[in-house]
C-alpha positions in Angstrom: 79.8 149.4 -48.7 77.8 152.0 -46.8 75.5 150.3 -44.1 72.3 152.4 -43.4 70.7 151.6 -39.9 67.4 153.4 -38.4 66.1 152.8 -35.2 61.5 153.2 -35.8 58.8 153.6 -33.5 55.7 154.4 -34.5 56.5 155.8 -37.6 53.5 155.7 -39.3 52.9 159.1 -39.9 56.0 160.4 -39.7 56.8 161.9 -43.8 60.5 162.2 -42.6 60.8 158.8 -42.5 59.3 157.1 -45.4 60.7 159.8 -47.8 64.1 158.7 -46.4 63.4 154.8 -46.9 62.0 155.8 -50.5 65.4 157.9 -51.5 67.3 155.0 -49.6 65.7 152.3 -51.5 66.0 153.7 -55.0 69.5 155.1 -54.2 72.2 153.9 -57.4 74.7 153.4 -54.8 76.0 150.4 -53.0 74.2 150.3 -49.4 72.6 148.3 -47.3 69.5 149.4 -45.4 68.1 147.8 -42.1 65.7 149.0 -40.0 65.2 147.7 -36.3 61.8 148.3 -34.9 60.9 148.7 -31.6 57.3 146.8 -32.1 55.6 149.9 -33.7 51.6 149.8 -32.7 50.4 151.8 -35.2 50.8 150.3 -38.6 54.7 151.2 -39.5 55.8 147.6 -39.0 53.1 146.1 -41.7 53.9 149.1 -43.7 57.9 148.4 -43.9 57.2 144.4 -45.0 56.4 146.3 -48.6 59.7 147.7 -48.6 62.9 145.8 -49.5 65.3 146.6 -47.0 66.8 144.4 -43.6 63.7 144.3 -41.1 64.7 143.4 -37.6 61.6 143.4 -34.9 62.9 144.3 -31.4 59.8 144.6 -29.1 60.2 146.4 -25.7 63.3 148.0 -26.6 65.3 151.9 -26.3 66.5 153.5 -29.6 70.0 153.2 -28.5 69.6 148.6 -27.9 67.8 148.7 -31.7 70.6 151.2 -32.9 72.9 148.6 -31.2 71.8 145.5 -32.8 71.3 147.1 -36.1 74.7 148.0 -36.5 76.0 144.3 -35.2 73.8 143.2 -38.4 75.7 145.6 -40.6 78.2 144.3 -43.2 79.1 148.0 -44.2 82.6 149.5 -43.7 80.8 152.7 -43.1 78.1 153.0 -41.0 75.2 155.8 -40.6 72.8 155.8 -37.8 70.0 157.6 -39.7 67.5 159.6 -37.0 63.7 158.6 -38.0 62.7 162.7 -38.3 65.9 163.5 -40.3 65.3 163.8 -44.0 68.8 162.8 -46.0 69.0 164.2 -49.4 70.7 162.2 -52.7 73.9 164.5 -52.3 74.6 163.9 -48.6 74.4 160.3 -49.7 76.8 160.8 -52.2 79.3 162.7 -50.1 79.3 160.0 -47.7 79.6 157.3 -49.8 82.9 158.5 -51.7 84.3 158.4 -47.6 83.5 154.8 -47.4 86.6 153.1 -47.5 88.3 156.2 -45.1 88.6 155.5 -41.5 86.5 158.1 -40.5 83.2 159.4 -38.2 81.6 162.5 -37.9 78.1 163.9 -39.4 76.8 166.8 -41.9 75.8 170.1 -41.4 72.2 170.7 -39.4 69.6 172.4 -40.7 65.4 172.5 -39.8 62.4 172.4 -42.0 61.2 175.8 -40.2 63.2 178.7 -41.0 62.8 180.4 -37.7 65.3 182.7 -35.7 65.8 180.6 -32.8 66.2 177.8 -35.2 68.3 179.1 -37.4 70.5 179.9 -34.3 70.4 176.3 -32.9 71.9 175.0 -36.0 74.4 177.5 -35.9 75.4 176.4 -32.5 75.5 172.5 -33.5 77.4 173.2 -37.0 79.9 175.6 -35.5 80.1 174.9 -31.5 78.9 171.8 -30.3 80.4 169.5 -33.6 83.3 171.9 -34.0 84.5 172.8 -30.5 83.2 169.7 -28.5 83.3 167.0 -30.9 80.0 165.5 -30.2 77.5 164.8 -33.0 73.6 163.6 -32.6 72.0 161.7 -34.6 70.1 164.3 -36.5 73.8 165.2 -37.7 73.6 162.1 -39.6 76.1 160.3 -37.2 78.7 157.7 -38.7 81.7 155.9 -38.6 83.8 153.6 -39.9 83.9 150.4 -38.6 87.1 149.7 -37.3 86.8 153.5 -35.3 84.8 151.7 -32.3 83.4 148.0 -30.8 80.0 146.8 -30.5 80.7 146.3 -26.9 81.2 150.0 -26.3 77.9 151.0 -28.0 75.8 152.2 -24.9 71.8 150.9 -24.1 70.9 153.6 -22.6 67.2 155.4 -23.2 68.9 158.7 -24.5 72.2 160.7 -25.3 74.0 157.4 -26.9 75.0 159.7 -29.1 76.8 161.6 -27.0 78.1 158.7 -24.9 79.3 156.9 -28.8 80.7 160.4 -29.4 83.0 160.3 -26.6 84.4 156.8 -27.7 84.8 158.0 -31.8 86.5 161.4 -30.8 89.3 159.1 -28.7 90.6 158.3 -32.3 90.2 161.3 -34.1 88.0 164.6 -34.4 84.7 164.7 -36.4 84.3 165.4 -39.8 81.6 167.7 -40.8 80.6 167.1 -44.6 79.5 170.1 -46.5 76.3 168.7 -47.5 73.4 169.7 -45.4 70.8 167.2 -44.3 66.6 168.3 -42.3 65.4 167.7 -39.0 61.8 167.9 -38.3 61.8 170.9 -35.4 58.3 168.8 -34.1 59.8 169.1 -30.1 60.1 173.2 -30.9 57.1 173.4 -32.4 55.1 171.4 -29.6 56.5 172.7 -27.0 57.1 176.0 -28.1 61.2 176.9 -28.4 61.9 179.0 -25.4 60.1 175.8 -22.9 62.1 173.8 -25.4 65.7 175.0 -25.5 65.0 175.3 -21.5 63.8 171.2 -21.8 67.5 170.8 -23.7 69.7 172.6 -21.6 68.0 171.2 -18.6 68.5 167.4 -19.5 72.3 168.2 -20.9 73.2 169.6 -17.4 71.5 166.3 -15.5 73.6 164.5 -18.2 76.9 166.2 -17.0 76.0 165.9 -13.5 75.9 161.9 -13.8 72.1 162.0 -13.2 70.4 158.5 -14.1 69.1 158.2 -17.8 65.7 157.2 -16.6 64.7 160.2 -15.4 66.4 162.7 -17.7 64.4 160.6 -20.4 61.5 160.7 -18.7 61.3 164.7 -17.9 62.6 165.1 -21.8 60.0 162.9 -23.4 57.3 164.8 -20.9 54.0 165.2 -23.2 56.2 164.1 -26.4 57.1 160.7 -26.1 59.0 161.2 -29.4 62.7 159.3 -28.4 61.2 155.7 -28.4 
C-alpha cells in the first residue's frame, strides 16, 4: 500500500493543495492519505473535516515534526511526503504505485506552473544536477521511500532542509530514483520575491546549511516577508 502524508499550514487558499486532496481522494488505487496540521488559523482545518482522509492536528509544530509523525501513523510500505504547493497528477500516482512493494526512494522530475527562463533552468538543475549528481531530493520532487530504507528515529525536526538531512540517510542504501513522470510546483517564492533576490535567497541559505549554521536562523532569513515553510 502507498501511504500519502502532507504536512498543512494555512492552506486555505492554496489551489495546489485541495486539487491534490481531491485527485488523492478519488484516486482507484490502494492508498492511504493523512494529513497533519500544524493548527491552521485560517479555515483549512474546518475545511479538511469534509474530506475523508487521516486528520492529525499538531499545534505549534515545524513541517518536518508533522512530516515526522505523519509518517509514524503510516501503514504504507511506500511512503510519499507530498509538499502542500506541489500539484501530483493521476500518472505520477500511478508510476509510483506500481514501485510499492520495491525497496526504493527517490522523487519525479520537477517542473513549475510558470514557464519562465530562469525556471525552466532551475528545474533543469534539480532533474539533472542536484537529484542526479548529489542525490538529494526536496519535497517538491515528490520525495519517497520505502519503509524499511530508513527509522523514524533518524527523521530530523528541524524548521527546514529535512529533506535534505532525510536525503543523506536514504542515499546511505542506495541512489535516488527519478520516475519519468513529471509532477508542478507553485513558483509563489520566485514570483514574490522576484527570481534573481530569490535564487540569491536559495543559494544563500544552502551555503549557511553547509557551513553548519543553526536552522533557526537560516529559516528565519529564508521565510523573510513569505512565511510560506510553516
Amino acid at each position: 500500500m502507498l501511504s500519502v502524508v502532507i504536512s498543512s499550514f494555512n492552506e486555505f487558499e492554496n489551489l495546489f493543495f485541495w486539487q491534490s486532496l481531491k485527485m488523492l481522494s478519488y484516486s482507484n488505487f490502494q492508498l492511504e492519505l493523512l494529513v497533519v496540521d500544524g493548527g491552521s488559523t485560517d479555515g483549512t482545518w474546518e475545511k479538511l473535516q469534509s474530506y475523508s482522509l487521516t486528520k492529525i492536528l499538531l499545534e505549534n509544530s515545524n513541517r518536518s515534526k508533522r512530516l515526522k509523525v505523519g509518517v509514524s501513523k503510516a501503514q504504507g510500505e511506500m511512503i510519499l511526503l507530498h509538499h502542500s504547493r506541489t500539484l501530483l497528477t493521476e500518472d505520477a500516482l500511478s508510476g509510483l504505485y506500481e514501485k510499492c512493494h520495491q525497496r526504493i526512494w527517490g522523487g519525479f522530475r520537477h517542473s513549475f506552473d510558470k514557464k519562465k527562463m530562469g525556471l525552466l533552468f532551475t528545474s533543469f538543475y534539480s532533474n539533472n544536477i542536484r537529484f542526479k549528481l548529489r542525490g538529494v531530493v526536496y519535497l517538491d520532487h515528490g520525495l519517497f521511500f520505502h519503509r524499511e530504507l530508513i527509522s523514524l528515529k533518524e527523521f530530523p525536526e528541524v524548521p527546514i532542509f529535512e529533506d535534505t538531512l532525510i536525503s543523506y540517510k536514504l542515499r546511505k542504501g542506495a541512489k535516488p530514483i527519478l520516475l519519468e513522470e513529471t509532477i508542478k510546483t507553485s513558483a509563489i517564492r520566485f514570483e514574490r520575491n522576484g527570481f534573481l533576490k530569490q535564487a540569491l535567497r536559495n543559494q544563500m541559505a544552502k551555503l549557511k546549511f553547509y557551513l553548519q549554521s543553526d536552522f533557526e536562523s537560516i529559516d528565519r532569513h529564508y521565510e523573510k516577508n513569505l512565511n510560506l515553510n510553516r
